[in-house]
C-alpha angles and dihedrals in degrees: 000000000000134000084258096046097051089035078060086060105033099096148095140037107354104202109211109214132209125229109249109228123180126220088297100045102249110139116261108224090179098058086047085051097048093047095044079060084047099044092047090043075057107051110268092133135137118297092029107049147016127207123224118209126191098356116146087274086059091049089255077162105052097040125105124256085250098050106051087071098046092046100046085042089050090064103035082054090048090046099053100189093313106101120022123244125234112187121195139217132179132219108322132147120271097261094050089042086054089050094047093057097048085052093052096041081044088050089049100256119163093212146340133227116227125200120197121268088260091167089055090057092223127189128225088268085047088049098042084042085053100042094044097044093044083050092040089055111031132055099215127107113264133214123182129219117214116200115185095171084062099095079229103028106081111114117196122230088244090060089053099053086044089066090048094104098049103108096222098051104080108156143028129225101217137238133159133220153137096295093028104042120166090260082082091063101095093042093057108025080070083075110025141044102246112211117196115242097172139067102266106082102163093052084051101051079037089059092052097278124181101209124308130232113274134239110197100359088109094058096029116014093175092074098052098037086058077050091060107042086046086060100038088057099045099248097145099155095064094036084058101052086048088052085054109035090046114013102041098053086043080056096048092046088048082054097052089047093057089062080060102049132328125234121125096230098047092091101050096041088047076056093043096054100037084055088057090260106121113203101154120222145324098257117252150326082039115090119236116240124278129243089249092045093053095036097057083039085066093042090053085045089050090043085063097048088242104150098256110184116247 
C-alpha cells in the first residue's frame, strides 16, 4: 500500500481504547475482543472511525512486554477488515521503535502512532534522524505524535515539513504551539493527515482537519460519529452546539476527577463503565473511582439521553 492510499483511510473519529483489566489487574483480551465486535455492531467502521489500540491512554507505559502483541492481535482478529487499526508506542529509541512497528504490521495493524524519543533529549536534527530511519525501515502508517509539554518533545512545524516526503508517515497528531502554530495547518496538511488533539474541533476541520481523538466514542460511538458527519458536511453550527452541550461539560467533569487522582486512562474507563462496559480500573497508583464520582458521572450522562444502565 502506498503514503496516498493509507492517507485515504486515515481519518475520522479515532476512537482511543482502554485497555479491560479484571479485579488483579491482568488485561482482559476477551473483553477487548468482545468490545472491538461491539465498537464495529455500532458504527465504528472504515471510513468513520479508527481504533487506537495501546496508546498511553490504553497504558501502553505501564504494560508488560507480553501483553502490548495479544492485545493489539485480539482487535485486529474482532475487527476482521472492517476498522483500521492504529497501534501506539511511546518514547523509545530508534531501534525499539523499529522493532515495535514490525510487531504491529506483523499483527495486522493498519498504523502506529510514534511519540518523540522525549527521555533521549533529542534535538530537531535527533527528531528529523528518528522519524526518517523508523519510516526508512518499517512498512506501517505512521502517525506522529508531537509533544510539546515533554521538556524534549516539541517538534517544529519545519521538522515536520522536513519528513513530508518519507513514504510511511502519513499524519500528524496535532498540537499547537509557539513554533507550530495552526497557521501551519494549510502548509502541512497538504502532506499529512492532520488528527485533532485539542478541544476545537470545528476551527480544526475549518482549517482542512482529517478527524480528531475521542473522548466518549468508545463507550458511546453514536455521539462522535454525529460529530463527524456533522463535520464532514459542514454543519458547524450544529457541531458546535454538540461540542458545548456534551463535550465541554465531560471536559469539565475529567478536570474535577484529576484533582482526585491522575492517569490518563481514569476518565474514560469511569465512561466506559458507567456506560455497562466494565473495563476495571486504570492499574495503580491511580485511585479507582469513588461511589459519588461515579454516581454524578451517570447523572451528567442522563442529563444527555445517552442509555445508562440502570
Amino acid at each position: 500500500m502506498n503514503r496516498e492510499e493509507r492517507r485515504q483511510r486515515f481519518k475520522g473519529v479515532i476512537g482511543v481504547t482502554v485497555t479491560p483489566f479484571d479485579s488483579d489487574y491482568e488485561v482482559d483480551y476477551g473483553k477487548m475482543y468482545n468490545l472491538t465486535e461491539w465498537w464495529i455492531e455500532n458504527g465504528m467502521v472504515r471510513d468513520k472511525a479508527m481504533l487506537k489500540v495501546a496508546s498511553v491512554m490504553g497504558e501502553f507505559q505501564q504494560l508488560r512486554d507480553d501483553e502490548w502483541p495479544p492485545l493489539i492481535r485480539s482487535v485486529v482478529q474482532a475487527a476482521r477488515g472492517k476498522v483500521d487499526i492504529i497501534a501506539g508506542s511511546q518514547y523509545k529509541d530508534t531501534k525499539r521503535t523499529i522493532e515495535d512497528c514490525k510487531k504491529a504490521a506483523d499483527l495486522g495493524a493498519f498504523g502506529i502512532q510514534i511519540a518523540p524519543p522525549a527521555l533521549n533529549d533529542p534535538n530537531q536534527d535527533d527528531i528529523l534522524r528518528f522519524y526518517s530511519d523508523v519510516s526508512d525501515n518499517v512498512d506501517i502508517g505512521i502517525m506522529i505524535y508531537n509533544t510539546p509539554w515533554q521538556r524534549y518533545g516539541a517538534i517544529t512545524a519545519e521538522t515536520l515539513y522536513r519528513l513530508r516526503e518519507y513514504e510511511n508517515i502519513v499524519a500528524i497528531k496535532w498540537a499547537t504551539y509557539e513554533d507550530c502554530p495552526d497557521t501551519e495547518m494549510e502548509r502541512l496538511g497538504a502532506h499529512f493527515n492532520l488528527i485533532e488533539n485539542g478541544i476545537k474541533r470545528v476551527e480544526f476541520h475549518k482549517a482542512g482537519g482529517h478527524g480528531f481523538l475521542d473522548i466518549s466514542s468508545v463507550a458511546y460511538p453514536k455521539h462522535e460519529l454525529k460529530m463527524w458527519e456533522l463535520l464532514e458536511a459542514n454543519q458547524y453550527d450544529e457541531a458546535q452546539n454538540l461540542w458545548d452541550t456534551v463535550d465541554e461539560p465531560l471536559m469539565d467533569f475529567d478536570y474535577e476527577t484529576r484533582e482526585v487522582s491522575g492517569g490518563q486512562a481514569r476518565f474514560k474507563k469511569m465512561i466506559m463503565n458507567a456506560m455497562g462496559h466494565e473495563v476495571g480500573e486504570q492499574r495503580p497508583p491511580t485511585l479507582p473511582a469513588s461511589d459519588k464520582e461515579m454516581s454524578d458521572l451517570k447523572t451528567l450522562l442522563t442529563s444527555f439521553n445517552w442509555p445508562v444502565p440502570k
